[in-house]
MOPAC internal coordinates of N, CA, C and O (Angstrom, degrees):
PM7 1SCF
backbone

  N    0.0000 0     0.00 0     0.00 0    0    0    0
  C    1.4571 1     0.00 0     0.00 0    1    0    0
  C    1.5343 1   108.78 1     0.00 0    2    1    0
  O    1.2310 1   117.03 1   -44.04 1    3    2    1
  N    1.3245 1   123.25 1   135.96 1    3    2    1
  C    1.6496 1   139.36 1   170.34 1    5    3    2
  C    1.0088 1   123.70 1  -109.91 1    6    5    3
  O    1.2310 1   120.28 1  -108.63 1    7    6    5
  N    1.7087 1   117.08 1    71.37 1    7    6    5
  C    1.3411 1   114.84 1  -165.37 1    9    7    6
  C    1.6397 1   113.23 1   -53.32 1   10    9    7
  O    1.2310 1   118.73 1     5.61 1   11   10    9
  N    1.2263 1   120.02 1  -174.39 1   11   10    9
  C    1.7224 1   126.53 1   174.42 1   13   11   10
  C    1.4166 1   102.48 1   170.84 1   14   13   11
  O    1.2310 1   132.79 1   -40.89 1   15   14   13
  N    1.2559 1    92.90 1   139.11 1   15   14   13
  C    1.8241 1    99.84 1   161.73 1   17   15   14
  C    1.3852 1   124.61 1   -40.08 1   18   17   15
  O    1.2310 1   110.82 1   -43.20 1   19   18   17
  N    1.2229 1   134.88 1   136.80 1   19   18   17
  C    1.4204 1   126.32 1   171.04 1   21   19   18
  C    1.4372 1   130.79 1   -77.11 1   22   21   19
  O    1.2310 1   118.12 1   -14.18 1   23   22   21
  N    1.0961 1   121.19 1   165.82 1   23   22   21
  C    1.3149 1   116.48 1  -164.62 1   25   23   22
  C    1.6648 1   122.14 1   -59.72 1   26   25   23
  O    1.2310 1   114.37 1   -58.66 1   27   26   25
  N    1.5116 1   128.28 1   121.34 1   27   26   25
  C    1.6613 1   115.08 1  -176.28 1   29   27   26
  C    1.4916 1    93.54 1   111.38 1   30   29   27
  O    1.2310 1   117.33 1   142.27 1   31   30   29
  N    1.5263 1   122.69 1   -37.73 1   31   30   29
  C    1.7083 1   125.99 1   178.56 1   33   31   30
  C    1.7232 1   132.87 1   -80.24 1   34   33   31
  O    1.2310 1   123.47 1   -47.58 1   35   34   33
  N    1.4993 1   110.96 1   132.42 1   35   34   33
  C    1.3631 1   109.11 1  -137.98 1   37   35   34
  C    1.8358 1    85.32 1  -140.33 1   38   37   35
  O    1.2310 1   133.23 1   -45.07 1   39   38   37
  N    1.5383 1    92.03 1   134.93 1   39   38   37
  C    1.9678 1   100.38 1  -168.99 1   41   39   38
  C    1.7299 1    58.27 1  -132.52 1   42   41   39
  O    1.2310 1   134.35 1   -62.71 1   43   42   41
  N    1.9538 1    89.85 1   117.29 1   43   42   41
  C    1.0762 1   126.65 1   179.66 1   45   43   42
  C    1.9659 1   121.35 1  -153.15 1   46   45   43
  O    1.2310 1   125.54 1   -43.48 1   47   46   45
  N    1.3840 1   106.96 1   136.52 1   47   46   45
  C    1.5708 1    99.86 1   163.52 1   49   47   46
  C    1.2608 1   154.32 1   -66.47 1   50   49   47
  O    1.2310 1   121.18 1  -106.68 1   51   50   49
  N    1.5195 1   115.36 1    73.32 1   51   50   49
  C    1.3179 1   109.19 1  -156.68 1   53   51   50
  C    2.0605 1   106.72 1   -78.75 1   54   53   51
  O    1.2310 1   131.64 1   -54.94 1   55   54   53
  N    1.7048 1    95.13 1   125.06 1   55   54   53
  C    1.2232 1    99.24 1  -176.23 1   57   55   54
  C    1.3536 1   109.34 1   -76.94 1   58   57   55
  O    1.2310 1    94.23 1  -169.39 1   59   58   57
  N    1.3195 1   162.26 1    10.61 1   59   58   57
  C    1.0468 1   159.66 1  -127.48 1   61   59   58
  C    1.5182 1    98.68 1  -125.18 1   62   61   59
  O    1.2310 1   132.50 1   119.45 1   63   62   61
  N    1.7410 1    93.45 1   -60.55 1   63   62   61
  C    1.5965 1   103.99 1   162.22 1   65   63   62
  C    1.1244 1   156.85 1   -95.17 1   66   65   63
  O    1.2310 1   127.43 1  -172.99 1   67   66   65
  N    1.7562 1   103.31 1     7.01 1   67   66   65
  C    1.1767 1   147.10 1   140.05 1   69   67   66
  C    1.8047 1   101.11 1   107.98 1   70   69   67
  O    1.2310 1   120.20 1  -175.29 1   71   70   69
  N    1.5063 1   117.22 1     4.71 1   71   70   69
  C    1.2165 1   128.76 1   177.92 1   73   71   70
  C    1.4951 1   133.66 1  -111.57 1   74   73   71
  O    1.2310 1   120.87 1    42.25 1   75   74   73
  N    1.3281 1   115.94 1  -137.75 1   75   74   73
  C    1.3279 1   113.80 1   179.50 1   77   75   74
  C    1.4516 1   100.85 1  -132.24 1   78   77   75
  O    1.2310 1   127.93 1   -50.06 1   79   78   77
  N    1.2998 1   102.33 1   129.94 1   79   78   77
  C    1.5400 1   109.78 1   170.80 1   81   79   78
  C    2.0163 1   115.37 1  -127.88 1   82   81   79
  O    1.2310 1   129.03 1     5.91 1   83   82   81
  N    1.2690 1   100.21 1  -174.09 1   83   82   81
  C    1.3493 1   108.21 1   166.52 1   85   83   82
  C    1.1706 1   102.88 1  -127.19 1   86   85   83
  O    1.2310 1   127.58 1   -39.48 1   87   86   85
  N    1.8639 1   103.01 1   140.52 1   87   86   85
  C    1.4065 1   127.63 1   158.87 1   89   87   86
  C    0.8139 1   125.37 1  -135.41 1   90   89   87
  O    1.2310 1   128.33 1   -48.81 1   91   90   89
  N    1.4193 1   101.56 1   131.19 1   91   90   89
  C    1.7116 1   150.76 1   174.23 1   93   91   90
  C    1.1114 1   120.27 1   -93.65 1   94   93   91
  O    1.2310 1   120.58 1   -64.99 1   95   94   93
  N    1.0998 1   116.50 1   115.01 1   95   94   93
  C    2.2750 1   134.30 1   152.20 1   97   95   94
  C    1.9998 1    68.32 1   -11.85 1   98   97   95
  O    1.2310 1   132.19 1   -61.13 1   99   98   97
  N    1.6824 1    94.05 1   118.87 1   99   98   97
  C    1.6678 1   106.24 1   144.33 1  101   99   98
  C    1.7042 1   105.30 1    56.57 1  102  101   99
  O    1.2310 1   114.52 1  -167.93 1  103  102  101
  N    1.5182 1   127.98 1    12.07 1  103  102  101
  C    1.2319 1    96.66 1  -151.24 1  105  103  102
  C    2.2299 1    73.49 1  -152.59 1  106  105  103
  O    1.2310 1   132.32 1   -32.00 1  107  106  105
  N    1.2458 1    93.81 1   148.00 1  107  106  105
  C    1.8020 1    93.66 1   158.79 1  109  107  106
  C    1.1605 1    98.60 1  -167.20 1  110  109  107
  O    1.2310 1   126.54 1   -35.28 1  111  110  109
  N    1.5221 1   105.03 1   144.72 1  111  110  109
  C    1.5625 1   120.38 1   177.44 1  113  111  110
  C    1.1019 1   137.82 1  -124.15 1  114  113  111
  O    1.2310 1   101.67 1   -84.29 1  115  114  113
  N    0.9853 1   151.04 1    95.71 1  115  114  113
  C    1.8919 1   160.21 1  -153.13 1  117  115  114
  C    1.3175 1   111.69 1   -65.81 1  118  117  115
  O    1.2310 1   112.85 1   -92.83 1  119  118  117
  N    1.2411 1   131.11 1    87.17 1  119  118  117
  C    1.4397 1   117.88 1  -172.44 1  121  119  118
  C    1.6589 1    96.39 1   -82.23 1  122  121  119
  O    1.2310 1   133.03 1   -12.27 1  123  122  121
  N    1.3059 1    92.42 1   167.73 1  123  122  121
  C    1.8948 1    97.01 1   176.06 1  125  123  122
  C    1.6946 1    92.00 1   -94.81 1  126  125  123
  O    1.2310 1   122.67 1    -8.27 1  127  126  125
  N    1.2213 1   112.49 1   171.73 1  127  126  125
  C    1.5977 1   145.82 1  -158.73 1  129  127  126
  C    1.8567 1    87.44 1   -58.88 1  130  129  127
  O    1.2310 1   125.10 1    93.17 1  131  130  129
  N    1.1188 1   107.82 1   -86.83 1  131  130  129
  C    1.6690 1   104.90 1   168.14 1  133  131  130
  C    1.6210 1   127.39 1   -30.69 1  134  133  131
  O    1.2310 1   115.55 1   149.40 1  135  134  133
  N    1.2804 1   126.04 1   -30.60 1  135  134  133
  C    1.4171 1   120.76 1   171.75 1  137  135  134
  C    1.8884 1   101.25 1   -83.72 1  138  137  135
  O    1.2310 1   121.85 1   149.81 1  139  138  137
  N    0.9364 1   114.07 1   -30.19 1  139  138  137
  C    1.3680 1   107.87 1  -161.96 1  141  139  138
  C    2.0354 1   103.06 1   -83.61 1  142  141  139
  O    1.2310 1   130.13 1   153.01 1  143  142  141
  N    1.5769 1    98.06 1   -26.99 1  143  142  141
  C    1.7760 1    99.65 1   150.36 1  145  143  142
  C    1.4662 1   122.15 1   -42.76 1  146  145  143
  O    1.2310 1   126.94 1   120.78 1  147  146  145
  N    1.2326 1   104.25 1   -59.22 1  147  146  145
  C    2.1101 1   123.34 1  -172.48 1  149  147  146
  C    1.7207 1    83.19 1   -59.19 1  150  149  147
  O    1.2310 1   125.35 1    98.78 1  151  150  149
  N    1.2451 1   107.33 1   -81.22 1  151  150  149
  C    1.7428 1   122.77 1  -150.42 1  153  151  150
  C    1.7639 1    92.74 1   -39.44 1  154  153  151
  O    1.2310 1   116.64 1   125.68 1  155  154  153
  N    1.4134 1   123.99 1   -54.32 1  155  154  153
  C    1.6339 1   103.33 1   176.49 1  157  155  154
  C    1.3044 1   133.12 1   -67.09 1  158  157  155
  O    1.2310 1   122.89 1  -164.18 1  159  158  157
  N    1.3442 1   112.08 1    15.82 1  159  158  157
  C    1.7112 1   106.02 1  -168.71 1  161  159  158
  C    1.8733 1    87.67 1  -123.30 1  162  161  159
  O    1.2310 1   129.07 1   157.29 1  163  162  161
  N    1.3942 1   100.13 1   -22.71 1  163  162  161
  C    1.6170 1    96.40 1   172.87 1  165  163  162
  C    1.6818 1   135.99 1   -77.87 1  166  165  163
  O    1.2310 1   119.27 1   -90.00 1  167  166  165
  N    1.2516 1   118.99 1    90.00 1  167  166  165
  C    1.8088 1   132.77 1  -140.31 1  169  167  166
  C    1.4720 1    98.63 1  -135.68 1  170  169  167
  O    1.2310 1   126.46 1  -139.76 1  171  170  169
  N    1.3852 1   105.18 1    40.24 1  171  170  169
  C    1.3050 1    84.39 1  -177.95 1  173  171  170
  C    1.6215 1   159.92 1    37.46 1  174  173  171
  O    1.2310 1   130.66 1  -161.56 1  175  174  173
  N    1.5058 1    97.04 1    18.44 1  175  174  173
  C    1.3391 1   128.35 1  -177.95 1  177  175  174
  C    1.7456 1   113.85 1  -122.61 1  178  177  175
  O    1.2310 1   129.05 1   127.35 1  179  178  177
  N    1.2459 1   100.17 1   -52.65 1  179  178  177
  C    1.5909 1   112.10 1  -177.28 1  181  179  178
  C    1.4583 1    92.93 1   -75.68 1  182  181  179
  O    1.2310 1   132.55 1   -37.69 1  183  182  181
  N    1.5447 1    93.36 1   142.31 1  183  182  181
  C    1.2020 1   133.88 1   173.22 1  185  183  182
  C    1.9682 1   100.09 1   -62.02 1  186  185  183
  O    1.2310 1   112.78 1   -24.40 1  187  186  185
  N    1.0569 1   131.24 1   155.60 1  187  186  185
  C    1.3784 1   126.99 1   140.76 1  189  187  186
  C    1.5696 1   127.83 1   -58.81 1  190  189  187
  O    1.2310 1   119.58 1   131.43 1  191  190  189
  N    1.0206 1   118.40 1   -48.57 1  191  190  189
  C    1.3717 1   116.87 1   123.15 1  193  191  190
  C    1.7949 1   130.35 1    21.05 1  194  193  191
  O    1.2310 1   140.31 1    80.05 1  195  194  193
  N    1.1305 1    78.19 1   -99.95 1  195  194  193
  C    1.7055 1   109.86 1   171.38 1  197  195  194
  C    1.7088 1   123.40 1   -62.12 1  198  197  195
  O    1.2310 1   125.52 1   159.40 1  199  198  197
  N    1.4792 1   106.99 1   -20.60 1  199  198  197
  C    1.1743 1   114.05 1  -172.01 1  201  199  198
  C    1.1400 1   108.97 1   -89.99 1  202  201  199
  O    1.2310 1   117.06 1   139.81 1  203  202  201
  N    2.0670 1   123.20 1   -40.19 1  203  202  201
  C    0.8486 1   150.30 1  -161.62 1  205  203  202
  C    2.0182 1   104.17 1   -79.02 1  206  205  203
  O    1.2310 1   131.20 1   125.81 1  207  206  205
  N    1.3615 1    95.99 1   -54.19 1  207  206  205
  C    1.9981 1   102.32 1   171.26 1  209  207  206
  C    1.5361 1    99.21 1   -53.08 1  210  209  207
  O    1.2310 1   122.49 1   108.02 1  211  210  209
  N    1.2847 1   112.83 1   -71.98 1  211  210  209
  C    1.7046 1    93.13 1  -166.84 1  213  211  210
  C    1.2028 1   130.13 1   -71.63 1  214  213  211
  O    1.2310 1   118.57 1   163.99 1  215  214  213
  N    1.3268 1   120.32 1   -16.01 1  215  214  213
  C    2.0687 1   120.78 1   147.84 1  217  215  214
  C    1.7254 1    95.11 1   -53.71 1  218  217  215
  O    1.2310 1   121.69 1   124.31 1  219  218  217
  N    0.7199 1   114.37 1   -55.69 1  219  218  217
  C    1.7888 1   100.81 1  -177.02 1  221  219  218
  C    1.5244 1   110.40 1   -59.99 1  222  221  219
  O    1.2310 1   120.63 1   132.68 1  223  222  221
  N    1.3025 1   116.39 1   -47.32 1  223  222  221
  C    1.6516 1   117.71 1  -176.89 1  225  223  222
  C    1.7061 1   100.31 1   -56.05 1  226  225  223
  O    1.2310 1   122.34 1   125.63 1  227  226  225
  N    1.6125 1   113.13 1   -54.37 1  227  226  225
  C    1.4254 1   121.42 1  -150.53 1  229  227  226
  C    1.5691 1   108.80 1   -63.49 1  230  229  227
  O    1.2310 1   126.64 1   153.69 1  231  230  229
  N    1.5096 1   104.84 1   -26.31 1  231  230  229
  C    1.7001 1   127.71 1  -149.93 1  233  231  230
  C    2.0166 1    90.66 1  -108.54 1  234  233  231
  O    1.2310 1   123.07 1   135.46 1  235  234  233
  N    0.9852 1   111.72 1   -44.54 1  235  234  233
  C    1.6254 1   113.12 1  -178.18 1  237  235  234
  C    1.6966 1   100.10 1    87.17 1  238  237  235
  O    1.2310 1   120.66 1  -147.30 1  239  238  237
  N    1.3247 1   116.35 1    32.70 1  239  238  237
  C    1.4913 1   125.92 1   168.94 1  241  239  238
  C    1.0533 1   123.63 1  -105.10 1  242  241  239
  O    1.2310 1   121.35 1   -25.72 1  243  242  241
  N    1.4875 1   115.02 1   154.28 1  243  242  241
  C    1.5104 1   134.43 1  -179.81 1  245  243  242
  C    1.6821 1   116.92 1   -47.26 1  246  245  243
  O    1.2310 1   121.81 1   -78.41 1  247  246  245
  N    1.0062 1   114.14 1   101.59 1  247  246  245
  C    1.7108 1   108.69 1  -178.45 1  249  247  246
  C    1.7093 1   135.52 1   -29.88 1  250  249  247
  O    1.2310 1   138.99 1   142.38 1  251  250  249
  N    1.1182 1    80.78 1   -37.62 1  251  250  249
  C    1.3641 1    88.50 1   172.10 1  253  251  250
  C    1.7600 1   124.69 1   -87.56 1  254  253  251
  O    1.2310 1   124.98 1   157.79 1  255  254  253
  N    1.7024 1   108.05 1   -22.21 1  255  254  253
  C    1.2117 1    89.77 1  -174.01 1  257  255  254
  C    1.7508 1   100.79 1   -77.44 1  258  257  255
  O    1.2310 1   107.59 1   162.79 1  259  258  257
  N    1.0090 1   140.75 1   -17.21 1  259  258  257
  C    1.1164 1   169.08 1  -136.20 1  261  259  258
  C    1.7512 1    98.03 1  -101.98 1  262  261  259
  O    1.2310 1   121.79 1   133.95 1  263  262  261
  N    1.3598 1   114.18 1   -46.05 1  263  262  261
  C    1.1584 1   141.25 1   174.35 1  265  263  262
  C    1.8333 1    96.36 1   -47.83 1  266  265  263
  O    1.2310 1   138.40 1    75.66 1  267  266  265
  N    1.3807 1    81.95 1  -104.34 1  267  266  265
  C    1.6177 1    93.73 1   166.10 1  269  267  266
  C    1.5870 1   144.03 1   -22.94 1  270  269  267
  O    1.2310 1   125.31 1   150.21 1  271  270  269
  N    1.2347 1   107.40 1   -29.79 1  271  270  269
  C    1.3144 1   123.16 1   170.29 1  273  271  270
  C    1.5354 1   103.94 1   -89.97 1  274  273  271
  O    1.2310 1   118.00 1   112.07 1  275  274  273
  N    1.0389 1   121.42 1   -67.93 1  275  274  273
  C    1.3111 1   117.18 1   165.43 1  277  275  274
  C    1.4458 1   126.23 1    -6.73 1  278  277  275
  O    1.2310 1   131.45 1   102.26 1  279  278  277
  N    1.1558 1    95.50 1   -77.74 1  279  278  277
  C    1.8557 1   130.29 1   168.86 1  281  279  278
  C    1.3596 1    98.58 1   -21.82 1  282  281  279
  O    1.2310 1   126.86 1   100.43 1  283  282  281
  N    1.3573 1   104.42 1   -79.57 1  283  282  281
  C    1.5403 1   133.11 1  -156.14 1  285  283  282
  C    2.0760 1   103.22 1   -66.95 1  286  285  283
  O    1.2310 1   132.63 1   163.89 1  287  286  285
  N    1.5681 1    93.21 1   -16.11 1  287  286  285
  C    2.1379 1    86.43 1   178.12 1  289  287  286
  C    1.4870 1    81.20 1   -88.20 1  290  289  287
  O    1.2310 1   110.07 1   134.52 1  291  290  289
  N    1.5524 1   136.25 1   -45.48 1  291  290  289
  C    1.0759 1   128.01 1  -137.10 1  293  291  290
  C    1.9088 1   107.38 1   -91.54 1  294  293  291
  O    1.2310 1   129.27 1  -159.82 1  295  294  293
  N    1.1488 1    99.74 1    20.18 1  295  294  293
  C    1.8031 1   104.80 1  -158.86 1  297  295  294
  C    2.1709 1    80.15 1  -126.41 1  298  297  295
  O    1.2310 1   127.84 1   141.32 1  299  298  297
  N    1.3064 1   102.51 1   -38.68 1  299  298  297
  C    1.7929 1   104.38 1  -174.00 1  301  299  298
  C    2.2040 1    79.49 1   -65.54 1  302  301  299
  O    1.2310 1   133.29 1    93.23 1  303  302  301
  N    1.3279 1    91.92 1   -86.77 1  303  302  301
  C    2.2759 1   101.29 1  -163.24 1  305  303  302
  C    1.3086 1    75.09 1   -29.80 1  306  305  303
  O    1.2310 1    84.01 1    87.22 1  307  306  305
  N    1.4200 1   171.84 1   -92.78 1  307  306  305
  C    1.2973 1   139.73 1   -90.07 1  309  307  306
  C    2.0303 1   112.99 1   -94.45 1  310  309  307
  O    1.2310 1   138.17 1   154.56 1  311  310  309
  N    1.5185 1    82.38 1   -25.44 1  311  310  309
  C    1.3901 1   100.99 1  -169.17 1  313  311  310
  C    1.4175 1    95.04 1   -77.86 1  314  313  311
  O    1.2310 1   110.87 1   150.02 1  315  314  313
  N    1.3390 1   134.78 1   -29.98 1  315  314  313
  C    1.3571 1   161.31 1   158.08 1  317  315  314
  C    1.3788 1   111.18 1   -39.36 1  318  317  315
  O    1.2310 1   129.89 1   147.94 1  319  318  317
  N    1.3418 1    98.53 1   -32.06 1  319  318  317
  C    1.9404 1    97.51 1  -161.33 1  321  319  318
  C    1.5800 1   123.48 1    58.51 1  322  321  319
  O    1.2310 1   127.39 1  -146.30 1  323  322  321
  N    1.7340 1   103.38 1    33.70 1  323  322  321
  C    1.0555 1    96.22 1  -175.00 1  325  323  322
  C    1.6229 1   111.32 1  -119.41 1  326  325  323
  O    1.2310 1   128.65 1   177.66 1  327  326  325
  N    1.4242 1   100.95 1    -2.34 1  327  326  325
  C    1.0742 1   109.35 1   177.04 1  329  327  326
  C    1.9473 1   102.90 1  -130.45 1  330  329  327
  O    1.2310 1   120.56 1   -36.75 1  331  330  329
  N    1.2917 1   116.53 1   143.25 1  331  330  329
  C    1.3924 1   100.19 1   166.58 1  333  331  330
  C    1.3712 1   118.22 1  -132.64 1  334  333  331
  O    1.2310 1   109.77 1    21.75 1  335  334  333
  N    1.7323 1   136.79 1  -158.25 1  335  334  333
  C    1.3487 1   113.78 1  -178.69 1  337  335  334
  C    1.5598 1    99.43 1  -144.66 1  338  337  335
  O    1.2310 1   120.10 1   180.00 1  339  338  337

């Protein structure tokens, strides 16, 4: 699977709140500090896979828990339509 933002969705700097958000036609979303880790490594190129090893490399964590969490943001953005595969 190659996750990526969906179409219209934008991992962008909103200065207002001094972070990173997503924007959506009508729609914006605040990820917490940990989603906005996943959301930059997800480019439609990397594997899940791939996204999942280097949050483990970057973080010095167990693969799998890393796995799982992952999973579980990337199964919520999908249900979202904010992410697709």
């Amino acid at each position: 699977m190659v996750p990526r933002l969906a179409r219209g969705m934008r991992l962008t700097e909103d200065r207002t709140r001094g972070r990173l958000v997503i924007q959506a036609p009508e729609r914006l979303f605040v990820p917490d500090e940990t989603a906005v880790h996943v959301l930059q490594l997800i480019d439609g190129a990397r594997t899940l896979d791939q996204v999942i090893d280097e949050l483990a490399q970057r973080f010095a964590a167990p693969r799998g828990e890393i796995a799982t969490d992952v999973q579980e943001m990337l199964a919520d953005l999908m249900e979202r339509r904010v992410v697709v595969a």
